[in-house]
N, C-alpha and C positions, 0 to 999 in steps of 0.2 A: 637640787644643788645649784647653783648660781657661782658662773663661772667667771673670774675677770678678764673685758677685754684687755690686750694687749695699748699699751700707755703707746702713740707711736709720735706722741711729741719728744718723747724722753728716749726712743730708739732714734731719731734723727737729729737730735740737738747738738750733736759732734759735728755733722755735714753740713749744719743749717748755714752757716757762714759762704762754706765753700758753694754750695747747690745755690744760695740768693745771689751770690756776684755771676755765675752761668746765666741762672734763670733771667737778670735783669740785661745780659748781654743778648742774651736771647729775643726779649722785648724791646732792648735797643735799635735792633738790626733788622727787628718784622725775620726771624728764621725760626718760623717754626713748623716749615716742611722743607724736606730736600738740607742742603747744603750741608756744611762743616760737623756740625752740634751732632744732628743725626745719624753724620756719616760715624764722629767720634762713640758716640753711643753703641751703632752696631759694631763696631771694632771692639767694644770694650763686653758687649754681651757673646761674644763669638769667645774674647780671651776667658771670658766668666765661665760660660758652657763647655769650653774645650770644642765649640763645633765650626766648620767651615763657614755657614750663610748664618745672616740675621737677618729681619727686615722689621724696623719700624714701622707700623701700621698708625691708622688716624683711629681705631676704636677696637674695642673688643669683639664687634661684631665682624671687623674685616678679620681678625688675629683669627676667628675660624672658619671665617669662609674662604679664605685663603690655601689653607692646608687641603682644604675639603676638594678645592679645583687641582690640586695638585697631584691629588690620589685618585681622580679624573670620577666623586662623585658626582650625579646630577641631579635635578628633580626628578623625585618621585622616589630615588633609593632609599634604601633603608640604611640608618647607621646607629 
């Protein structure tokens, strides 16, 4: 059976307007670690989640190596 992927030009073509005038102020200003944008982001995944902390990471490789130091794995454990 042959399933369709999900269209995700046609899920964000409502945002598209608002997300390119961010994105190009983003590229304006060289901010794309640290400052305002980021800080607005985690405020807005904190209100999205219902949780205290968010933290923007630069890849998906820090997004689990991050949690991993925090639950104090190390090399060699198993998880």
């Amino acid at each position: 059976m042959k399933l369709p992927f999900t269209d995700l030009g046609l899920l964000h073509k409502q945002d598209k307007e608002e997300f390119m005038k961010v994105f190009e102020k983003c590229l304006d200003n060289s901010a794309f670690i640290m400052g305002e944008y980021i800080t607005e982001l985690e405020k807005g995944i904190c209100e999205f989640l219902n949780c205290k902390y968010a933290i923007g990471v630069s890849s998906g490789t820090d997004a689990l190596y991050i949690p991993l130091l925090a639950a104090g794995i190390k090399e060699g454990d198993e998880v």
